[in-house]
DSSP file (Angstrom, degrees, kcal/mol; ACC not computed):
  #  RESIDUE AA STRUCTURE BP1 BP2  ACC     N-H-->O    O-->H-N    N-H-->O    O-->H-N    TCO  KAPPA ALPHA  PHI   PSI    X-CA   Y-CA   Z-CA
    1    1 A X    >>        0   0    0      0, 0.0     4,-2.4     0, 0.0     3,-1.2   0.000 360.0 360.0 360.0 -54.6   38.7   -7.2  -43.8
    2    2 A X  G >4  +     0   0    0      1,-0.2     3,-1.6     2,-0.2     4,-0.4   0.843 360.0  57.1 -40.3 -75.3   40.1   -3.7  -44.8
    3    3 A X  G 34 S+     0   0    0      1,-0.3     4,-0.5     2,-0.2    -1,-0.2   0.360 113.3  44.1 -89.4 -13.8   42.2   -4.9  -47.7
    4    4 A X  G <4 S+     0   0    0     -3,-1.2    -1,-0.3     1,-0.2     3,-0.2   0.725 107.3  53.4 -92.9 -14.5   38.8   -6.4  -49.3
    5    5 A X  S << S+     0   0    0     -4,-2.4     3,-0.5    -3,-1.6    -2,-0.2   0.719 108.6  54.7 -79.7  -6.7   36.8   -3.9  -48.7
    6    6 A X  S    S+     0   0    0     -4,-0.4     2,-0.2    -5,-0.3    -1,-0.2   0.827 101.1  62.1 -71.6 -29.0   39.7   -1.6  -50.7
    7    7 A X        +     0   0    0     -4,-0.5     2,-0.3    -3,-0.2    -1,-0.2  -0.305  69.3 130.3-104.6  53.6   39.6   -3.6  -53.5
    8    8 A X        -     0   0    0     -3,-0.5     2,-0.3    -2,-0.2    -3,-0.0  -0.695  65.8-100.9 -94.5 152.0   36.2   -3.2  -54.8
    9    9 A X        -     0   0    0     -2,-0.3     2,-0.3     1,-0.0    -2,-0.0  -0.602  46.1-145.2 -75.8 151.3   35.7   -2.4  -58.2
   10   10 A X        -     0   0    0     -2,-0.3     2,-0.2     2,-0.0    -1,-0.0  -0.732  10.5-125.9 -95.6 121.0   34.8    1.4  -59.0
   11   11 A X    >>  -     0   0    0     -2,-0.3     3,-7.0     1,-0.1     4,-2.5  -0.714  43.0 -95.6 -86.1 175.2   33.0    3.4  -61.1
   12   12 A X  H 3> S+     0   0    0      1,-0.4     4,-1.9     2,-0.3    -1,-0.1   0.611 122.1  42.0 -38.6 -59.4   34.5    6.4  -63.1
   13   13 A X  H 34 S+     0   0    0      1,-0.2    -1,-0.4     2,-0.2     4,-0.1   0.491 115.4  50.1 -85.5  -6.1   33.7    9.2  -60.4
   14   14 A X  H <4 S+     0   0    0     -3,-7.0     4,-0.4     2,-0.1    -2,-0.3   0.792 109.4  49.8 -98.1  -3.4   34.6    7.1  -57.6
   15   15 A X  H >< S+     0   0    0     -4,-2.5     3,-2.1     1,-0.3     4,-0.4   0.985 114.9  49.4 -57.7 -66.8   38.3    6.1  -59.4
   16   16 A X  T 3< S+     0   0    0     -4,-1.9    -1,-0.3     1,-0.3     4,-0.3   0.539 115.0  36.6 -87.0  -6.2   38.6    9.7  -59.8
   17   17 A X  T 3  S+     0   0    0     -4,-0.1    -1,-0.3     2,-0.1     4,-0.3   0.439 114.4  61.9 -98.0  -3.2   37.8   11.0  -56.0
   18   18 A X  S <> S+     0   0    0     -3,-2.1     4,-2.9    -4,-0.4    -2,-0.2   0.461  81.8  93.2-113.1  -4.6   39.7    7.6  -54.9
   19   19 A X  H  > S+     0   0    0     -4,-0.4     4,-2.9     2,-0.2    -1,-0.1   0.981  83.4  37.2 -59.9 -87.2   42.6    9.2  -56.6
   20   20 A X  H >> S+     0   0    0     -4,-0.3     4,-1.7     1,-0.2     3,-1.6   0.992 116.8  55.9 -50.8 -39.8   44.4   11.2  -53.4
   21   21 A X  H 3> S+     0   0    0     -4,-0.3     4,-2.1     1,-0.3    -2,-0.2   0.929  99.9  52.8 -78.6 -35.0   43.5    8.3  -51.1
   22   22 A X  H 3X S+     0   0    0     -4,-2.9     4,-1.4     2,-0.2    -1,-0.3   0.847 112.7  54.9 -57.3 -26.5   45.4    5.5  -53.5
   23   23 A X  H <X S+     0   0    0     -4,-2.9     4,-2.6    -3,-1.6    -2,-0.2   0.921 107.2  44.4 -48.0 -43.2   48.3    8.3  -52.9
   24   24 A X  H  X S+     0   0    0     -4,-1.7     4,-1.1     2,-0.2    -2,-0.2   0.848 113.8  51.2 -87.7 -29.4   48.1    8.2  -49.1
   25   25 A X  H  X S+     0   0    0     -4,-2.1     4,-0.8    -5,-0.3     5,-0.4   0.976 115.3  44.4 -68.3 -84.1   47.9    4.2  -49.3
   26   26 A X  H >X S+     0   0    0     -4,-1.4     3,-3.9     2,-0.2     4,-1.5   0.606 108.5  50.7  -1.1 -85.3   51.0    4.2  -51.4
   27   27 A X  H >X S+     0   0    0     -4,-2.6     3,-4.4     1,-0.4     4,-0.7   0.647 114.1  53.6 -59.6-101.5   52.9    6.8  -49.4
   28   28 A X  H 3X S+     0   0    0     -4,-1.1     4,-1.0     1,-0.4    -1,-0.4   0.219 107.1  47.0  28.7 -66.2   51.9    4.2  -46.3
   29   29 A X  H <X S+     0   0    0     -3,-3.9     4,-1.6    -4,-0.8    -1,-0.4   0.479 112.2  51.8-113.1 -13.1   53.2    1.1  -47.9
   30   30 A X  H <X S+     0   0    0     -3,-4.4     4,-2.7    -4,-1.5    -1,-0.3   0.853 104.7  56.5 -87.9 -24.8   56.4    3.0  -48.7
   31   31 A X  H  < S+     0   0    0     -4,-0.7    -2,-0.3    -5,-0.3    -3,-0.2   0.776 114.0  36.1 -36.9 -44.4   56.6    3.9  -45.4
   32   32 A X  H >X S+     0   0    0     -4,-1.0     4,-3.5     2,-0.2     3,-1.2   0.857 112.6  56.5 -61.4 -60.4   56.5    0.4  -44.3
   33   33 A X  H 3X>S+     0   0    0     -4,-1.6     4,-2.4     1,-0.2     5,-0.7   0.993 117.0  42.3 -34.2 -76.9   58.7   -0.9  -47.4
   34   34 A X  H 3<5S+     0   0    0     -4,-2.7    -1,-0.2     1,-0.2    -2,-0.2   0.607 112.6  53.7 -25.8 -43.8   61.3    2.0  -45.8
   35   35 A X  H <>5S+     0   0    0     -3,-1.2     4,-4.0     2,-0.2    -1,-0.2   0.782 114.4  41.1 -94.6 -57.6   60.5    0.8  -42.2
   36   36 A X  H  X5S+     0   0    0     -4,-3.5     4,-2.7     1,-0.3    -2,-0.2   0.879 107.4  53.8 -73.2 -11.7   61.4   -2.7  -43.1
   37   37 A X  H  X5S+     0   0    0     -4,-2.4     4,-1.6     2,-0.3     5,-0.3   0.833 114.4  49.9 -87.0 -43.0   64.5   -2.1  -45.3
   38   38 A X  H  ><S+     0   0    0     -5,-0.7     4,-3.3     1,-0.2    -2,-0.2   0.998 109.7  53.0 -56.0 -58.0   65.6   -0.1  -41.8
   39   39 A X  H  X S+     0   0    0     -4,-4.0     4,-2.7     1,-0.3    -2,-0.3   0.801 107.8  45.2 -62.0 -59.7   64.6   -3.2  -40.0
   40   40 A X  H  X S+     0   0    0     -4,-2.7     4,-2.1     2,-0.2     5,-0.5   0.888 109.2  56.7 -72.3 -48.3   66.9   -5.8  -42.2
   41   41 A X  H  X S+     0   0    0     -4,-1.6     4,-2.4     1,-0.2    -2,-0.2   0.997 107.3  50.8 -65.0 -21.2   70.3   -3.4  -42.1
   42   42 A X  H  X S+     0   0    0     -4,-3.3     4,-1.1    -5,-0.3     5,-0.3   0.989 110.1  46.1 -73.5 -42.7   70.0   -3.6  -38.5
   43   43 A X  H  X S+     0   0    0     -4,-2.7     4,-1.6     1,-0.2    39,-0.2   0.927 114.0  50.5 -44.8 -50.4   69.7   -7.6  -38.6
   44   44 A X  H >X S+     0   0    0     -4,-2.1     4,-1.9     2,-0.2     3,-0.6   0.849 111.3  48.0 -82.2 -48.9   72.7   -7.5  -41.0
   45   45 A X  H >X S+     0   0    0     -4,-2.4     3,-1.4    -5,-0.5     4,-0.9   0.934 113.0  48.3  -0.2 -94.5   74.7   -5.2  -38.4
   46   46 A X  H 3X S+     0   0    0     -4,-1.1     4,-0.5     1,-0.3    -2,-0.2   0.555 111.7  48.3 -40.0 -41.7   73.8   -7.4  -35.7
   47   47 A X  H XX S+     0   0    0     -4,-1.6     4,-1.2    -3,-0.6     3,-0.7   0.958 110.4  53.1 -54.5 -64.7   74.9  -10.4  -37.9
   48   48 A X  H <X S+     0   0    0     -4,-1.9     4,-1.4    -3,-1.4    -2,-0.2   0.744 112.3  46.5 -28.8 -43.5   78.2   -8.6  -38.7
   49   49 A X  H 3< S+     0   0    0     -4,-0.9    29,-0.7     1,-0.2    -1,-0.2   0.404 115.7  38.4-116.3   9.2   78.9   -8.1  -35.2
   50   50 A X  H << S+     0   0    0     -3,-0.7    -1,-0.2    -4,-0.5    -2,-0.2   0.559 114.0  57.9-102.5 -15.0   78.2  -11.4  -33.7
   51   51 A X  H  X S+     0   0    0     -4,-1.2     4,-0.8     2,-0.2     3,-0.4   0.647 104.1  53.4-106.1 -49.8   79.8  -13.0  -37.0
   52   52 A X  H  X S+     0   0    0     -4,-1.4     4,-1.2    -5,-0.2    -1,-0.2   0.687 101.9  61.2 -80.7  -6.6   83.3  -11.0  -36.0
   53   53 A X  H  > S+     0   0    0      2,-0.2     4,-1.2     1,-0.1    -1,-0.2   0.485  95.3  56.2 -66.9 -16.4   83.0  -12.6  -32.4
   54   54 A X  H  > S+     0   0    0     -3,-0.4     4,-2.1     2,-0.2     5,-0.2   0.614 106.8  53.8 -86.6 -26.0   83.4  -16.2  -34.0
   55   55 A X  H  X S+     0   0    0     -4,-0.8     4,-1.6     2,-0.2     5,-0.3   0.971 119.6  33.3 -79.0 -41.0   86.9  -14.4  -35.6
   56   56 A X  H  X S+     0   0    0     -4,-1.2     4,-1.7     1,-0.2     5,-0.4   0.856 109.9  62.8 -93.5 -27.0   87.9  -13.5  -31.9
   57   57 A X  H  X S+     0   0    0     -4,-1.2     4,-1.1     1,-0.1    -1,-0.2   0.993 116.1  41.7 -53.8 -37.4   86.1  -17.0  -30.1
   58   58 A X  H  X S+     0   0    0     -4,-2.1     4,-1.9     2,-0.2    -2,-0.2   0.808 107.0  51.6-101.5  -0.3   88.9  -18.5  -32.4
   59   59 A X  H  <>S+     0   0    0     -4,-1.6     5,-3.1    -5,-0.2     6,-0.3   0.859 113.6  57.9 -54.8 -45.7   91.9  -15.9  -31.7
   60   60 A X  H ><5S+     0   0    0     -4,-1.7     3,-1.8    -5,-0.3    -2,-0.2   0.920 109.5  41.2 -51.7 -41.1   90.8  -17.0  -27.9
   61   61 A X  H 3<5S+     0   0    0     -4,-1.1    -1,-0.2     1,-0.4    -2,-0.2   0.936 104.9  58.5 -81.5 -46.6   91.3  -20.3  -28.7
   62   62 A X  T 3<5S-     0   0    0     -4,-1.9    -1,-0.4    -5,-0.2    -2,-0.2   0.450 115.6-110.6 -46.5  -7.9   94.2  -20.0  -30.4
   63   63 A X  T < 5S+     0   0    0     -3,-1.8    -3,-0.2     1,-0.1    -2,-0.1   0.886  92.5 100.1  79.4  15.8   95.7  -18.4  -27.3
   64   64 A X      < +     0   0    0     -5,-3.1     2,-0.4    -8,-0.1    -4,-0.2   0.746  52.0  92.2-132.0  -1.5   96.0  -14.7  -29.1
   65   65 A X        -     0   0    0     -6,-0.3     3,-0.2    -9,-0.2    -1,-0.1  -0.798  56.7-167.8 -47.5 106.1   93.2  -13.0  -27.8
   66   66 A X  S    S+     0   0    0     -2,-0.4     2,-0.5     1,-0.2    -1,-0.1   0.702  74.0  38.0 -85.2   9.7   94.2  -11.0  -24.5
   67   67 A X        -     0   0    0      1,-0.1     4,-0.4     2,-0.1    -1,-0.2  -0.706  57.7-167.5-145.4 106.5   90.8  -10.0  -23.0
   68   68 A X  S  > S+     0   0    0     -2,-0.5     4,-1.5     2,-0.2     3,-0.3   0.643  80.4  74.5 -66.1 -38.5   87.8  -12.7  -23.3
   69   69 A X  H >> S+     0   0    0      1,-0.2     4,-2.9     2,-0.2     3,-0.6   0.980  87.5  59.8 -43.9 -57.9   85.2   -9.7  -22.1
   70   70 A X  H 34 S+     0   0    0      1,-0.2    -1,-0.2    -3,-0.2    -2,-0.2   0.835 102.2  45.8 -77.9  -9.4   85.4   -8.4  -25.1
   71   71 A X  H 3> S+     0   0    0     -4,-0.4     4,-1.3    -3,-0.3     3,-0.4   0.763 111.8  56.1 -57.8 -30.0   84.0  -11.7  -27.1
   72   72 A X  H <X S+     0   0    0     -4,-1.5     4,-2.4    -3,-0.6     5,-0.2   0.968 113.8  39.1 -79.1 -55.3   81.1  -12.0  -24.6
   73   73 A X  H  < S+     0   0    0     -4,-2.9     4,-0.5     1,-0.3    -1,-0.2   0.376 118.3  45.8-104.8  15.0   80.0   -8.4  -25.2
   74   74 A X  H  > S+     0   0    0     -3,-0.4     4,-2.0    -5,-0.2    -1,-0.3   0.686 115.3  46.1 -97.3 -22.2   80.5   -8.4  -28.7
   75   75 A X  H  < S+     0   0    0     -4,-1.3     4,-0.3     1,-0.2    -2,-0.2   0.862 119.2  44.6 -63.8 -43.5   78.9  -11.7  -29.1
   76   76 A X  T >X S+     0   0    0     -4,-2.4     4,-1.5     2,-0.2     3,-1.2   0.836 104.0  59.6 -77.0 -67.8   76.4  -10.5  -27.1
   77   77 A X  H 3> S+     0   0    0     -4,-0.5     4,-1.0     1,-0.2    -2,-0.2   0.888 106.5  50.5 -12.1 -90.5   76.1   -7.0  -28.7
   78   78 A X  H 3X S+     0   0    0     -4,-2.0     4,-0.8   -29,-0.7   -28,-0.3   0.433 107.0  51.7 -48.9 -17.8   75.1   -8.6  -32.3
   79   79 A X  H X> S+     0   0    0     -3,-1.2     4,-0.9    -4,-0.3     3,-0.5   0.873 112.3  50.1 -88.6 -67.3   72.2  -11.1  -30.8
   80   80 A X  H 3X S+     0   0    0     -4,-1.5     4,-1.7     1,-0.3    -2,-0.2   0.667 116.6  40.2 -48.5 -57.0   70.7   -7.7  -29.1
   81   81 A X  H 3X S+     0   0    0     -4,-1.0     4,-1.2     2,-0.2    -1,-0.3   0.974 109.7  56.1 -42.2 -75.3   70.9   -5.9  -32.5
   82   82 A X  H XX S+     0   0    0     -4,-0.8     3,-2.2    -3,-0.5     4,-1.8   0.875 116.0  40.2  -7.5 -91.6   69.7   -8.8  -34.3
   83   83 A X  H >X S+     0   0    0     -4,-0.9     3,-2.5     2,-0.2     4,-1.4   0.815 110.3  54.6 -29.9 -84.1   66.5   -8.6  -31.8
   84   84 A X  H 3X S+     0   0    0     -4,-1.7     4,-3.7     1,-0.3    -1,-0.2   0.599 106.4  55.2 -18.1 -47.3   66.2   -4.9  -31.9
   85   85 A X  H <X S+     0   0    0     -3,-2.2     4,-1.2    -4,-1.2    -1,-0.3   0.822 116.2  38.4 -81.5 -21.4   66.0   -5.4  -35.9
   86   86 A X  H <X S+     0   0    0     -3,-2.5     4,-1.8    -4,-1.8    -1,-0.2   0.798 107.7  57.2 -86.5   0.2   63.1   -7.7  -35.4
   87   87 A X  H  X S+     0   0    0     -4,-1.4     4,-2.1    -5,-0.3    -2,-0.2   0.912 112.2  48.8 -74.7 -52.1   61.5   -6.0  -32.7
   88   88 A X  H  X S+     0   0    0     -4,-3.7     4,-1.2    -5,-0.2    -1,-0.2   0.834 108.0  51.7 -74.6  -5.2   61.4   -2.8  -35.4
   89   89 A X  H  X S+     0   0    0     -4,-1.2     4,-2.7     2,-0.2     5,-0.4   0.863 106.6  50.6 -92.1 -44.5   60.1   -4.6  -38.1
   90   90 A X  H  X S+     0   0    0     -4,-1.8     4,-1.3    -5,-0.3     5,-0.2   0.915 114.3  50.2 -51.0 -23.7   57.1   -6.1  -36.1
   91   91 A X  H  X S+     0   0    0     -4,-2.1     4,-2.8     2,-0.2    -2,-0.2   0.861 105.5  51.0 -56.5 -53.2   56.5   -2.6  -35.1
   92   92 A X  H  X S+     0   0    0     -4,-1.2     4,-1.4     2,-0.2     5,-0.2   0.825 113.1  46.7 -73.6 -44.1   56.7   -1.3  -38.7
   93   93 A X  H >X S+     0   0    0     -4,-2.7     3,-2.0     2,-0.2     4,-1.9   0.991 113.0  50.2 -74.2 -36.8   54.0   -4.1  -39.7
   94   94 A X  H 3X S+     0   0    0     -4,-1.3     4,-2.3    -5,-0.4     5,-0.3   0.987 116.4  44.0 -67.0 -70.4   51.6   -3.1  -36.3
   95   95 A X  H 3X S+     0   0    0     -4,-2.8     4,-0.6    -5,-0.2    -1,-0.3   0.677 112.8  53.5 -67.6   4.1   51.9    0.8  -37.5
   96   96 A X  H XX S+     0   0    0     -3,-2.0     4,-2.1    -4,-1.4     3,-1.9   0.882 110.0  44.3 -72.8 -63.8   51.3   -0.1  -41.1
   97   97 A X  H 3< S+     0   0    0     -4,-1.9    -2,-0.1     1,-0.3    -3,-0.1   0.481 117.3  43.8 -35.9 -34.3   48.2   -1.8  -40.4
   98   98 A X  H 3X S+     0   0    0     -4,-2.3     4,-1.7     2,-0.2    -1,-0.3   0.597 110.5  53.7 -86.1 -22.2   46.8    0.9  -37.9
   99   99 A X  H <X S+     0   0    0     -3,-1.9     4,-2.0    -4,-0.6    -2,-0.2   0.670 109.3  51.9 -95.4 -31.2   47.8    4.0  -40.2
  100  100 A X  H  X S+     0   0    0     -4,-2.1     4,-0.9     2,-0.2    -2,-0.2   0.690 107.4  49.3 -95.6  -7.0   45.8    2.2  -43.0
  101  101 A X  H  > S+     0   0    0     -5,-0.4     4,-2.5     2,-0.1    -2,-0.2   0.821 118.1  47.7 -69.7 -42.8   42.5    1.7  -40.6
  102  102 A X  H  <>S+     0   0    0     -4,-1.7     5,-0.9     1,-0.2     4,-0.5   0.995 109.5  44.7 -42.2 -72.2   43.2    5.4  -40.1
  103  103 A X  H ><5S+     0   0    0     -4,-2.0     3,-2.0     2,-0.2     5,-0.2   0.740 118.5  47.4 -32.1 -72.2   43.6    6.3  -43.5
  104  104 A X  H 3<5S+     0   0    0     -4,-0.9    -1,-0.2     1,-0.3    -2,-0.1   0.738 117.1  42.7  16.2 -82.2   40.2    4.1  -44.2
  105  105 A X  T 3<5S-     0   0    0     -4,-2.5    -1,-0.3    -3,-0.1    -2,-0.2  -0.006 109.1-126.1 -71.0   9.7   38.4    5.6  -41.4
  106  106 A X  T < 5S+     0   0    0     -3,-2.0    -3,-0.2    -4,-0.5    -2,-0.1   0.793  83.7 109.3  34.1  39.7   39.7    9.4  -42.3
  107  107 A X      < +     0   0    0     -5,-0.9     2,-0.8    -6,-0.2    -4,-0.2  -0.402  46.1 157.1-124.8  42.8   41.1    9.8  -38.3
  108  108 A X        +     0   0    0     -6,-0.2     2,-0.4    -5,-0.2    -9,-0.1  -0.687  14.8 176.6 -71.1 118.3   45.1    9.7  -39.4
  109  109 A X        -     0   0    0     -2,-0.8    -7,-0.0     0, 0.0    -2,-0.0  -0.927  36.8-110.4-121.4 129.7   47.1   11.1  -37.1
  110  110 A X        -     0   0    0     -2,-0.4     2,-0.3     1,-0.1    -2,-0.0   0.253  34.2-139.6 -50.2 128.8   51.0   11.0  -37.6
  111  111 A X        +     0   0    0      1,-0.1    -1,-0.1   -16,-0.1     4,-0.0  -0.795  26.1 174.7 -84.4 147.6   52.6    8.5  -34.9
  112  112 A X     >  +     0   0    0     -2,-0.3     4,-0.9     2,-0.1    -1,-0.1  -0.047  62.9  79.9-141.1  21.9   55.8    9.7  -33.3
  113  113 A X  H  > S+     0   0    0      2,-0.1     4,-0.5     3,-0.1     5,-0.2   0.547  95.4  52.7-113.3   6.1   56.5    7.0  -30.6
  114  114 A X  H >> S+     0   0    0      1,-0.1     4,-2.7     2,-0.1     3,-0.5   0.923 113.1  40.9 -58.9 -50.7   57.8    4.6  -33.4
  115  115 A X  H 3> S+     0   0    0      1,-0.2     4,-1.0     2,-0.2    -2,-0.1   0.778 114.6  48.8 -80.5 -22.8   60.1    6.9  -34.6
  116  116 A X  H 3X S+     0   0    0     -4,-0.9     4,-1.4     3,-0.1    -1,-0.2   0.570 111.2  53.4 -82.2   1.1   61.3    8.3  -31.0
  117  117 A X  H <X S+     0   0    0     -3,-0.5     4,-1.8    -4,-0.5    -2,-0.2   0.932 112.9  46.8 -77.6 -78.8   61.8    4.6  -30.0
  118  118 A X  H  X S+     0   0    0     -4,-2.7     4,-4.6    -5,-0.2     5,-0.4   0.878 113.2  45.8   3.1 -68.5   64.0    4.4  -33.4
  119  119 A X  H  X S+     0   0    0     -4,-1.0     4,-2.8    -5,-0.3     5,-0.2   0.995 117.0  47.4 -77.0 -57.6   66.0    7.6  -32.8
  120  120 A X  H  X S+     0   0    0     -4,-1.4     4,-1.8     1,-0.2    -1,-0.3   0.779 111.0  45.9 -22.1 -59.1   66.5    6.5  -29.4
  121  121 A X  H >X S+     0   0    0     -4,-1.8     4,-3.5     2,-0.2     3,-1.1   0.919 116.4  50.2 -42.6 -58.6   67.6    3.0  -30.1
  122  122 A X  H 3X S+     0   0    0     -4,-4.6     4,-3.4     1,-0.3    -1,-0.2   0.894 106.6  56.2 -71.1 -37.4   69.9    4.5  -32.8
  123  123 A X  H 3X S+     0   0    0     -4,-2.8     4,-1.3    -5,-0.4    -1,-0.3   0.796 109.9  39.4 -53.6 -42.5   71.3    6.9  -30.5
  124  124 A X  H <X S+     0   0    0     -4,-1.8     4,-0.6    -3,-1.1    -2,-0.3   0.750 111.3  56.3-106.8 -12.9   72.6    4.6  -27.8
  125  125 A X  H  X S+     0   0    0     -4,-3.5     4,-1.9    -5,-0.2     5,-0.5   0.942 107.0  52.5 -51.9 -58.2   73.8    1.8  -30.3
  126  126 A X  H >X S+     0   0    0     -4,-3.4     3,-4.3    -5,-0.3     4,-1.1   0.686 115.5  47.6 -28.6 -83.6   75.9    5.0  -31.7
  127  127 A X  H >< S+     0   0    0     -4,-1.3     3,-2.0     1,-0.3     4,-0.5   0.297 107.6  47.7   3.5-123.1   76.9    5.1  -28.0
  128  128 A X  H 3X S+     0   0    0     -4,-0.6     4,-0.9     1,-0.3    -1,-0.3   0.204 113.3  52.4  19.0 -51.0   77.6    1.7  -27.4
  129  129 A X  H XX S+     0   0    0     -3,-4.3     4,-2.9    -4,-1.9     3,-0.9   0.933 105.0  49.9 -32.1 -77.0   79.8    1.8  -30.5
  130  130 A X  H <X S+     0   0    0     -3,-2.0     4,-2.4    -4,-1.1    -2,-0.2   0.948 115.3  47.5 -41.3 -65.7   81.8    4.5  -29.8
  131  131 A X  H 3> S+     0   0    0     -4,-0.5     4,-1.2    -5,-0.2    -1,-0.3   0.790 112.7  44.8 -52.7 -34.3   82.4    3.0  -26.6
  132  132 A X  H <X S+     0   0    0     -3,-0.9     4,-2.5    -4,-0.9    -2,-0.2   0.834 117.0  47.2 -88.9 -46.5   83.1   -0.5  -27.8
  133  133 A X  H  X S+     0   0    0     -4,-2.9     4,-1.1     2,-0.2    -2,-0.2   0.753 110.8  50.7 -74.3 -21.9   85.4    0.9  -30.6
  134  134 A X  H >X S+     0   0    0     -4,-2.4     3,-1.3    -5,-0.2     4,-0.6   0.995 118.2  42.2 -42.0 -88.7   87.5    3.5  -28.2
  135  135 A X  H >X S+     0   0    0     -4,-1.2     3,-2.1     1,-0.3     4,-1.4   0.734 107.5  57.6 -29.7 -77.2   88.0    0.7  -25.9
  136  136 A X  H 3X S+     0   0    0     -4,-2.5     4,-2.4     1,-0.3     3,-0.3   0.733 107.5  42.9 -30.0 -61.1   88.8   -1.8  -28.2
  137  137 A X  H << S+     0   0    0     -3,-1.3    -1,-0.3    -4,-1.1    -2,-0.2   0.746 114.6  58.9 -88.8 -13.6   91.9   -0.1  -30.1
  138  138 A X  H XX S+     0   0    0     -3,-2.1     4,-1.1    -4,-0.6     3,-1.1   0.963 106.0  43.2 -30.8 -58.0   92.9    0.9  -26.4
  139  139 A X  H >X S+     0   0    0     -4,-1.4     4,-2.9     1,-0.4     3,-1.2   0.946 115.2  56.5 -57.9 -66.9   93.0   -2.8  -25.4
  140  140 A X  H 3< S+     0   0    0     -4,-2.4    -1,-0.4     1,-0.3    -2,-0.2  -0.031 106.5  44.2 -61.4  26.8   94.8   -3.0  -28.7
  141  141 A X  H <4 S+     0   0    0     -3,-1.1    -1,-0.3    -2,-0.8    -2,-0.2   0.291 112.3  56.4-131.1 -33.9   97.5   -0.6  -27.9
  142  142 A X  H << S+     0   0    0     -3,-1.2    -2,-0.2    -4,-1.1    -3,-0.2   0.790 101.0  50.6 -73.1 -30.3   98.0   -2.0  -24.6
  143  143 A X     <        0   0    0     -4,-2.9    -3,-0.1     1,-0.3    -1,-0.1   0.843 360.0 360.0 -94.6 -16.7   98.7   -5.3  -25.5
  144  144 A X              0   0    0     -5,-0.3    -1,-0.3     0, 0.0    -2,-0.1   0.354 360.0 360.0 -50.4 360.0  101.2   -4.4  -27.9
């Protein structure tokens, strides 16, 4: 219902007063565009790092893998990323949709629990990383 009532045709003085507010839609829809382009490198992470657990499920099998934990919790890792990146892109379309009823309705006020949700997220996947990669070239020093 918003997006037909946006597209009505105009006359002259309302094109030119409609002017900032086609900015603020814009700026919106790159926001979202931005949101979702965040939203796909985490799938493709996630992919990456469930994708390099099929290289050690067959080192395992092969008998040259010493430690089976760490295939479960990388395998594991990468579907939980994978999720994460579609959990923020449903997110991203749910705050487009409401920031352009704002916008609409001239009540915008900036949301911040997407984006501390985000930094969080991103913050213990560093973690988690860090941790996984430490460990890992330990494991790989020991078994040498």
């Amino acid at each position: 219902m918003i997006f037909s009532q946006r597209h009505k045709r105009l006359t002259k003085d309302e094109a030119q007063s409609h002017v900032g507010n086609r900015r603020t839609h814009l700026a919106n829809e790159r926001t979202f565009l931005a949101w979702i382009r965040t939203a796909i490198s985490i799938m493709a992470f996630g992919f990456v790092v469930e994708k390099f657990s099929l290289f050690l499920w067959v080192d395992k099998r092969l008998g040259k893998a010493p430690y089976s934990s760490a295939l479960e919790l990388s395998n594991l890792f990468g579907v939980i990323v994978i999720g994460l990146g579609i959990i923020i892109s449903f997110l991203a379309m749910v705050r487009f949709v409401r920031v352009e009823k704002e916008i609409e309705t001239n009540s915008f006020r900036p949301p911040i629990v997407l984006d501390i949700m985000c930094g969080l997220i991103f913050l213990i996947l560093s973690i988690l990383i860090f941790y996984y990669v430490f460990n890992w070239h330990s494991i790989l020093l020991v078994a040498m």
